[in-house]
C-alpha positions as CSV (number, residue, x, y, z in Angstrom):
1,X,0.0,0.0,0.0
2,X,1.4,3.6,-1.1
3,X,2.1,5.9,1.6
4,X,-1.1,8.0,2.8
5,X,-3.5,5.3,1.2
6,X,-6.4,5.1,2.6
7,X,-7.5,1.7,4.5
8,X,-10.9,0.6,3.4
9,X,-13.7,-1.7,4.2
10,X,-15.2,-4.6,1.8
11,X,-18.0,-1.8,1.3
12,X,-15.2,0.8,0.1
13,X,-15.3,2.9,3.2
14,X,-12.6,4.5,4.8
15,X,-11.7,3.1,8.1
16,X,-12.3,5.9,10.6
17,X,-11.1,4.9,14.0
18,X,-12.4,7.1,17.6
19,X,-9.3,6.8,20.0
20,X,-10.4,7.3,23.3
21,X,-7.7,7.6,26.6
22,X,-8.1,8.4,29.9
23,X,-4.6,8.9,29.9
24,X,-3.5,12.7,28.2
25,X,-1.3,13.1,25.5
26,X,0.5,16.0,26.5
27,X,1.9,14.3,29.7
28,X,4.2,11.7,28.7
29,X,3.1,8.8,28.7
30,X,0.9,10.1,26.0
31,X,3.6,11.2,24.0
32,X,5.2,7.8,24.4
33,X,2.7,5.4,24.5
34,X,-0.1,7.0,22.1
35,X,0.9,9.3,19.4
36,X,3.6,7.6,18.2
37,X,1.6,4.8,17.6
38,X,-1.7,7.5,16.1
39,X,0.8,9.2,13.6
40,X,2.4,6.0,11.9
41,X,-1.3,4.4,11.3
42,X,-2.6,7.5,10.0
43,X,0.4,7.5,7.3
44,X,-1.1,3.9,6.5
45,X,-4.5,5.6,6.0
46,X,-6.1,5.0,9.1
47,X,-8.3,8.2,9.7
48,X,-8.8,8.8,13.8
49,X,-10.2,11.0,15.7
50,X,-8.7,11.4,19.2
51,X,-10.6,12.2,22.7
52,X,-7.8,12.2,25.3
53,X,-8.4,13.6,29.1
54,X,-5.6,16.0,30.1
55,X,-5.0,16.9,33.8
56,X,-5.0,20.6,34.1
57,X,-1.2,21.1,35.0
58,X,-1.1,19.9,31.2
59,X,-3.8,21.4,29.8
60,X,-2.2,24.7,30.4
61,X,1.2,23.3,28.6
62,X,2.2,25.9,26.3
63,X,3.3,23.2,23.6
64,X,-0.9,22.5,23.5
65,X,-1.4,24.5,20.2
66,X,1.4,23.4,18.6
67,X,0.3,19.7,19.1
68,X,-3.0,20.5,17.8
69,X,-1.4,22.0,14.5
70,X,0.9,19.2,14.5
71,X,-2.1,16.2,14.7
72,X,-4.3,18.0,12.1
73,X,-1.2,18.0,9.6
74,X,-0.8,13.8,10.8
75,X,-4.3,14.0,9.4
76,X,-5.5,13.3,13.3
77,X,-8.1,15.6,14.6
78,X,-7.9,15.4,18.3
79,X,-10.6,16.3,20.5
80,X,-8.9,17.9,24.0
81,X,-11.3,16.7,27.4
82,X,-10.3,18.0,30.8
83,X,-9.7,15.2,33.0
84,X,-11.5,15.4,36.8
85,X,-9.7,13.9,39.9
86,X,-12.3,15.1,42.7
87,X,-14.5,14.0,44.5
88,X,-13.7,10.5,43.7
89,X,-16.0,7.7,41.5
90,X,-17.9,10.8,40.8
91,X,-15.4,12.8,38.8
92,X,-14.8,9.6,36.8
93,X,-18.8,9.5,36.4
94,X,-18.9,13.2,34.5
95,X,-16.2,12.7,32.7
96,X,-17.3,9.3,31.2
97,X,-21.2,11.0,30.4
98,X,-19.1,14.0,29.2
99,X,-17.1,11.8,27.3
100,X,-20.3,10.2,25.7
101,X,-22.3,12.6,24.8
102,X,-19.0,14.0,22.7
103,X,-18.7,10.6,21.2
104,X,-22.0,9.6,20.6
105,X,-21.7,12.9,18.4
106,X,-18.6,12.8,16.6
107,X,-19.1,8.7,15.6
108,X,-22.6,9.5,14.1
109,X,-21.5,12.8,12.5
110,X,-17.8,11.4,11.3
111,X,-19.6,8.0,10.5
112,X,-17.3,6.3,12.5
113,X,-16.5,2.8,11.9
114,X,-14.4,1.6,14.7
115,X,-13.9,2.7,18.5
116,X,-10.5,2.0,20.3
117,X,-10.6,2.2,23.9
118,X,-7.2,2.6,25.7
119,X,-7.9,0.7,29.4
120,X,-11.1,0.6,31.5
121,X,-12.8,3.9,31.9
122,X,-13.1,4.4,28.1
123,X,-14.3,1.1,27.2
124,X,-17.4,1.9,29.2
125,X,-17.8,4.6,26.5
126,X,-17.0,2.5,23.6
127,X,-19.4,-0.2,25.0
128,X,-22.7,1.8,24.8
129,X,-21.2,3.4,21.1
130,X,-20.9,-0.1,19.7
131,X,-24.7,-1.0,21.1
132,X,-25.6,2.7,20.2
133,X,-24.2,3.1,16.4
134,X,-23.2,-0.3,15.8
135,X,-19.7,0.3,15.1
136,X,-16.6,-2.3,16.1
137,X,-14.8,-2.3,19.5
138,X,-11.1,-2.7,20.4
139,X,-10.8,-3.2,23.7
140,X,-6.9,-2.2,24.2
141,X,-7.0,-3.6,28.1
142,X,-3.3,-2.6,29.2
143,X,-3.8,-4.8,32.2
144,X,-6.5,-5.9,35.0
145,X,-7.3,-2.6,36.3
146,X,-9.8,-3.0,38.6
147,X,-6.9,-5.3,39.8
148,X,-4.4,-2.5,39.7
149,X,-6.9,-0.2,41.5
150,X,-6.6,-2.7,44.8
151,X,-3.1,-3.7,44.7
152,X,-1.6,-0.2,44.1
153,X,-3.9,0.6,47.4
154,X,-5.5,3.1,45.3
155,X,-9.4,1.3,46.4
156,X,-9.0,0.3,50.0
157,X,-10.6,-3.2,49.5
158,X,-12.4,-5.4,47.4
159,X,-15.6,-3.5,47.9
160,X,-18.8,-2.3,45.4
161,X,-16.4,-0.2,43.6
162,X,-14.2,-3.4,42.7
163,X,-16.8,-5.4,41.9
164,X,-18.8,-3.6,39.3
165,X,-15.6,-2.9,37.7
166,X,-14.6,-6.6,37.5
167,X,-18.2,-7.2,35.4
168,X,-17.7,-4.0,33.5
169,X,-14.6,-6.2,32.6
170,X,-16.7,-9.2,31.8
171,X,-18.8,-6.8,29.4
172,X,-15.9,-5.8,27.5
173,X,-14.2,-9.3,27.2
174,X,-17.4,-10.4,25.8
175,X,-18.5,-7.6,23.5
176,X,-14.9,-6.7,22.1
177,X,-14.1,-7.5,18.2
178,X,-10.7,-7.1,19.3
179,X,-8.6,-7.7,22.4
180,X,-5.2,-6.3,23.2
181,X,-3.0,-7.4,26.0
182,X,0.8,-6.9,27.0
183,X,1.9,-10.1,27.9
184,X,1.6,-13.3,26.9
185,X,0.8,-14.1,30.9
186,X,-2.2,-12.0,30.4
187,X,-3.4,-13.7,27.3
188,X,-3.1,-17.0,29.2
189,X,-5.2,-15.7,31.9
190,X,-7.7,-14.3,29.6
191,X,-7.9,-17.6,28.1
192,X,-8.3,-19.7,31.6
193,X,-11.3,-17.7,32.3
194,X,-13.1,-18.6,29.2
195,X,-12.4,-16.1,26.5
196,X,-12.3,-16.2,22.9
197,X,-8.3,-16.3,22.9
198,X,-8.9,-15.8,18.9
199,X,-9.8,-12.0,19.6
200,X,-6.6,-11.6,22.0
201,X,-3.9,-9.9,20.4
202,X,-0.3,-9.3,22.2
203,X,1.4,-5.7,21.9
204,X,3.7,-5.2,24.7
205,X,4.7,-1.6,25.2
206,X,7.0,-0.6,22.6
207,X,9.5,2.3,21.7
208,X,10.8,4.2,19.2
209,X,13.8,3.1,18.6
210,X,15.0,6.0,16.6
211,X,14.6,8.0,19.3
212,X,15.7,6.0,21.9
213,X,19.6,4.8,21.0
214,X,22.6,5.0,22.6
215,X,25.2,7.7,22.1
216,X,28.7,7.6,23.0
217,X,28.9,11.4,23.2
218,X,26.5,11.7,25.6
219,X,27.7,9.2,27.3
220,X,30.8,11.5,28.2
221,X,29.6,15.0,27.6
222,X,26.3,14.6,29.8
223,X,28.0,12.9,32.2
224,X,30.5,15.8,32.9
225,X,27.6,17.9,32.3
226,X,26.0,16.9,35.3
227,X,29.6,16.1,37.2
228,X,28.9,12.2,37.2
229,X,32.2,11.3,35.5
230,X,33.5,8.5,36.7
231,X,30.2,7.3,38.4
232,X,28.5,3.8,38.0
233,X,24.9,5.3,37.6
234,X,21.3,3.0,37.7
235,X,18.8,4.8,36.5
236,X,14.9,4.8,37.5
237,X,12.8,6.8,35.1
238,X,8.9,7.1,35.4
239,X,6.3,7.2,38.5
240,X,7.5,5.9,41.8
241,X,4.0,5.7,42.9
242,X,1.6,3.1,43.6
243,X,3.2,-0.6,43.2
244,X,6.7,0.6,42.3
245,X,9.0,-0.6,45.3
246,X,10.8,2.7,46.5
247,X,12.1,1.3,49.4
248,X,13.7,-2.1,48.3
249,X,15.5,0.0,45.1
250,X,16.9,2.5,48.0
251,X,17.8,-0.8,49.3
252,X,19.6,-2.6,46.6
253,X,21.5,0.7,46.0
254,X,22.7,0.5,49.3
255,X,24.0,-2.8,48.9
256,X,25.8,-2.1,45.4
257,X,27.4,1.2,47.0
258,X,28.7,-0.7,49.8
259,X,30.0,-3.1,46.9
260,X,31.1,-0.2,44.6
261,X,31.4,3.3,46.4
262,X,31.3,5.1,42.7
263,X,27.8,3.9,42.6
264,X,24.9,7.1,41.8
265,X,21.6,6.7,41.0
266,X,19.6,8.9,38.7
267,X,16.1,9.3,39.1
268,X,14.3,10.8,36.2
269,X,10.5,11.8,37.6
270,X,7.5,13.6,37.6
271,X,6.1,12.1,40.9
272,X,7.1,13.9,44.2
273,X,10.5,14.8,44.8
274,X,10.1,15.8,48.3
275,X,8.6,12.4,49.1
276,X,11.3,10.1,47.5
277,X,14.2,12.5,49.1
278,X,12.4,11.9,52.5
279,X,12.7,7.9,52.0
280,X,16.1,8.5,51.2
281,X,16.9,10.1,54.2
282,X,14.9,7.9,56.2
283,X,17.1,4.5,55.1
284,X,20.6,6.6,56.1
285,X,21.4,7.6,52.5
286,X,23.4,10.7,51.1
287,X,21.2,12.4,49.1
288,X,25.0,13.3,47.2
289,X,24.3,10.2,46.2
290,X,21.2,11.1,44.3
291,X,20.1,13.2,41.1
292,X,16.6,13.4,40.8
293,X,15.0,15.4,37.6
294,X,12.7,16.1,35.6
295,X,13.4,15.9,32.3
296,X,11.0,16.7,28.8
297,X,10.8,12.9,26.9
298,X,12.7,14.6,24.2
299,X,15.8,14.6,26.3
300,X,15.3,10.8,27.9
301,X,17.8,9.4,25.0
302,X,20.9,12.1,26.8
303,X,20.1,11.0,30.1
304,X,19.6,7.2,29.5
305,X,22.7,7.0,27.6
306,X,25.2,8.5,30.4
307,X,24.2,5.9,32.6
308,X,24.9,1.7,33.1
309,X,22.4,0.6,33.8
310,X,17.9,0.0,34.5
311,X,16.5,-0.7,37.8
312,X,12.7,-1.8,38.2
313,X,11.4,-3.2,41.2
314,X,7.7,-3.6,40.9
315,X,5.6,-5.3,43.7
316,X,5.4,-8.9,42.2
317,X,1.1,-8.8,42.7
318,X,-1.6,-10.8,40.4
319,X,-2.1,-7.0,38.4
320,X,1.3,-6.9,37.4
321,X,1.3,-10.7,35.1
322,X,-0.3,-8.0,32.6
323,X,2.5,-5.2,33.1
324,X,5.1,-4.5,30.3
325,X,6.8,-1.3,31.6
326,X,7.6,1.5,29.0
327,X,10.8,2.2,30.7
328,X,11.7,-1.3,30.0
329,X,11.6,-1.1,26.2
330,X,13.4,2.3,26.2
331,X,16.6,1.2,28.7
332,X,17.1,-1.7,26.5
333,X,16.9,-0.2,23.4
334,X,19.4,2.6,24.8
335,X,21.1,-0.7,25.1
336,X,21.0,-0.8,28.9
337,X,20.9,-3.8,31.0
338,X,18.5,-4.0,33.6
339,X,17.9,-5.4,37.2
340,X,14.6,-6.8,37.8
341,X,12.3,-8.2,40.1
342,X,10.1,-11.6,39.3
343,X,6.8,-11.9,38.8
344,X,6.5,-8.8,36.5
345,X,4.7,-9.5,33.4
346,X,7.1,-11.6,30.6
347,X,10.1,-9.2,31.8
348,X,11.6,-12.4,33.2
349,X,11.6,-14.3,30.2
350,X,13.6,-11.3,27.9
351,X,16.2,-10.8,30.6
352,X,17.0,-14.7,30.9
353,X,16.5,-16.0,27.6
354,X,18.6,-12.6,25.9
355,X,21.1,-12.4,29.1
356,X,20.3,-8.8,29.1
357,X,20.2,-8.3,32.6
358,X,20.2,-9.4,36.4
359,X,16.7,-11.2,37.8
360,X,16.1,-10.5,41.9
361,X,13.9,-13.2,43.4
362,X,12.4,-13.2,46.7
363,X,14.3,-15.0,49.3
364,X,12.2,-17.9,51.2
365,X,9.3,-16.7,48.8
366,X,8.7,-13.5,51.6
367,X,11.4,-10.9,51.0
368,X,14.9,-9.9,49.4
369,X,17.9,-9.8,51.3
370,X,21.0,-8.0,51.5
371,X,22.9,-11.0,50.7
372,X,21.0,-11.5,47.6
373,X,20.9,-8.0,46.6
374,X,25.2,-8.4,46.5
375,X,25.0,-11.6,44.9
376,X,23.4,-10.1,42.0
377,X,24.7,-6.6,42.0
378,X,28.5,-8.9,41.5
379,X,26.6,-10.4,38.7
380,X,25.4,-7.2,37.3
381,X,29.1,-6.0,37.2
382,X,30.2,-9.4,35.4
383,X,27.8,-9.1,32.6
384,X,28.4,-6.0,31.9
385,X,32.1,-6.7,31.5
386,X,30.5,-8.5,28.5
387,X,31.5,-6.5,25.1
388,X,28.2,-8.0,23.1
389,X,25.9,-7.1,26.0
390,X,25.1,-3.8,25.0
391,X,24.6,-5.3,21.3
392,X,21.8,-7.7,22.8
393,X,20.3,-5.2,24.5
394,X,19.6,-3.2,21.5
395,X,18.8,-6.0,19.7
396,X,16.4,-7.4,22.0
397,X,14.5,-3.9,21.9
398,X,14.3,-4.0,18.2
399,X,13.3,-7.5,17.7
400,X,10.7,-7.2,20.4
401,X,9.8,-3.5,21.4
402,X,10.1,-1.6,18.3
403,X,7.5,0.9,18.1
404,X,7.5,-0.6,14.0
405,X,6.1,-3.8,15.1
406,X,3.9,-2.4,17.5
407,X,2.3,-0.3,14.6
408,X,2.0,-3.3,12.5
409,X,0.2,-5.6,15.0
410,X,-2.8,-2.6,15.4
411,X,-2.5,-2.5,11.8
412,X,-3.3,-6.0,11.3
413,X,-6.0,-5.6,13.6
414,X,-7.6,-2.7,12.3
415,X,-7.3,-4.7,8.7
416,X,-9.2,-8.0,10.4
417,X,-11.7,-5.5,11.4
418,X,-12.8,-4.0,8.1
């Protein structure tokens, strides 16, 4: 197909795709995790229509008109919602009839064709659509959310609330033309619980690997830039909210510095700073130790390439089987090894099967230890005394998390579809 050609049904009509996130595209993950994906599959002739809610810190991002200018000429018209925090459950209530009514108007007046619906909230909006105007629904999951709701303490227990969104979750496994999951553990699980595993399709979260390369000059320029020369630095980029384990990171850096005195550890963040310098006090760190940031997504490449090496500790809960961390694709293809914990998503499987990276497993089943966090970190430095291991780190991204494949399995679907 010639670039810019325009995807069509068997009854010659274009395929028009609604996009609907709960998640903003002006706050990063957006830009890493949505648009990239939007822009390539409009060049293939996909025509979409986006509806994303933005949190009013970002909604106020000067960069906001520029983005809409930049969409309209990827042949993407985007439709800007505010999203609502408070008061709880009821915010999410107005902006899902909000959300609606806006839909219900744009599929019937765009003749809409398809509906994608990135996670929970806007599936419940692409479920009434397809009853509604009879279109086709892809129910791009992510992971179990109601799930991720009571693990990451975010609902205090397994109440109404959890309930009602575990059949909403029934609803959309049932009615969906489409199913999208990260990891091949979640497919499985989708499959034990009586699912048509022929509508289940696996796109982990992928990068652009363009973008997201290693460069020796940064290596040593940013490094002196930001008087690290000479440092071993692990990096952490993202949230440190929720499930992510702050503490036994803070730990395992402790351990490796005790190992390796040179040791630093760079946190790239948008969560609060004040909070994770607090923790870092509070385990008998030096905060010297210790350069937390924010940085635009731009710059992530510079930073990720000055440093040795990923660390993700997530806690190893049933939500998480169906987790396939961004930052995971983007250290790797910045050909970075990584240390892990078990249990998250098919992480596991990459790191041992590639020998990218270092595996922590809990010690008697309960907890880590100190003598397992040195055991590894010793490993850590061995690999990485390993001249290919950068090589199968890149490579490992490419084969597997390569925003190019990502495009092409949603193309595929979207083709089925038609």
């Amino acid at each position: 197909m010639s670039k810019g050609a325009v995807v069509k049904d068997h009854n010659n009509l274009e395929i028009k795709s609604l996009y609907i996130s709960y998640d903003g595209v002006l706050e990063p993950l957006g830009q890493s995790q949505i648009l990239p994906y939007l822009r390539r599959l409009s060049k293939r002739g996909i025509k979409f229509i986006l509806i994303a809610y933005d949190k009013k810190f970002y909604s106020e991002n000067k960069q906001k008109e520029k983005l809409f200018s930049e969409l309209a000429e990827d042949g993407i018209k985007w439709i800007n919602l505010r999203y609502h925090k408070k008061p709880p459950v009821l915010s999410t209530i107005f902006d899902v009839i909000r959300g609606l009514i806006v839909c219900i108007i744009v599929a019937k007046r765009e003749r809409i064709n398809t509906v994608h619906a990135r996670s929970y909230v806007p599936s419940v909006i692409a479920l009434v659509l397809k009853k509604i105007v009879k279109i086709k629904f892809i129910f791009d999951m992510r992971g179990f959310w109601a799930d991720e709701r009571i693990e990451g303490r975010l609902w205090k227990r397994k109440g109404a609330l959890y309930h009602f969104a575990k059949f909403l979750e029934r609803q959309f496994l049932k009615e969906a033309d489409a199913i999208i999951v990260l990891t091949e553990r979640a497919k499985e699980i989708v499959e034990d619980w009586g699912y048509d595993v022929n509508k289940v399709s696996i796109i982990p979260c992928c990068t652009d690997t363009d973008h997201f390369k290693f460069n020796r000059e940064y290596y040593i320029e940013w490094r002196k830039k930001n008087n690290l020369t000479g440092k071993f630095i692990f990096v952490h980029t993202g949230s440190l909210e929720y499930w992510y384990m702050k503490g036994k990171m803070l730990d395992y850096f402790r351990v490796a510095k005790e190992v390796m005195p040179e040791v630093h550890f760079l946190i790239l963040t948008h969560s609060d700073k004040k909070g994770i310098l607090k923790l870092i006090l509070d385990k008998g760190l030096d905060k010297e130790d210790f350069t937390i940031l924010s940085v635009p997504f731009n710059e992530m490449p510079q930073y990720l390439s000055m440093v040795d090496a990923g660390i993700i500790f997530i806690t190893p809960v049933f939500s998480k089987l169906a987790s396939s961390p961004t930052k995971f694709a983007e250290y790797l293809s910045c050909a970075l090894p990584v240390v892990i914990n078990e249990r998250i998503g098919d992480l596991e499987d990459y790191v041992v099967k590639n020998n990218i990276g270092i595996v922590v497993r809990d010690s008697n089943d309960k907890h880590f230890d100190d003598n397992q966090y040195r055991q590894t970190f010793k490993g850590l430095l061995n690999l990485i005394k390993d001249e290919n291991l950068k090589f199968r780190c890149r490579q490992t991204a490419c084969n597997n998390f390569s925003l190019n494949i990502g495009v092409d399995k949603y193309y595929q679907i979207y083709s089925r579809l038609r």
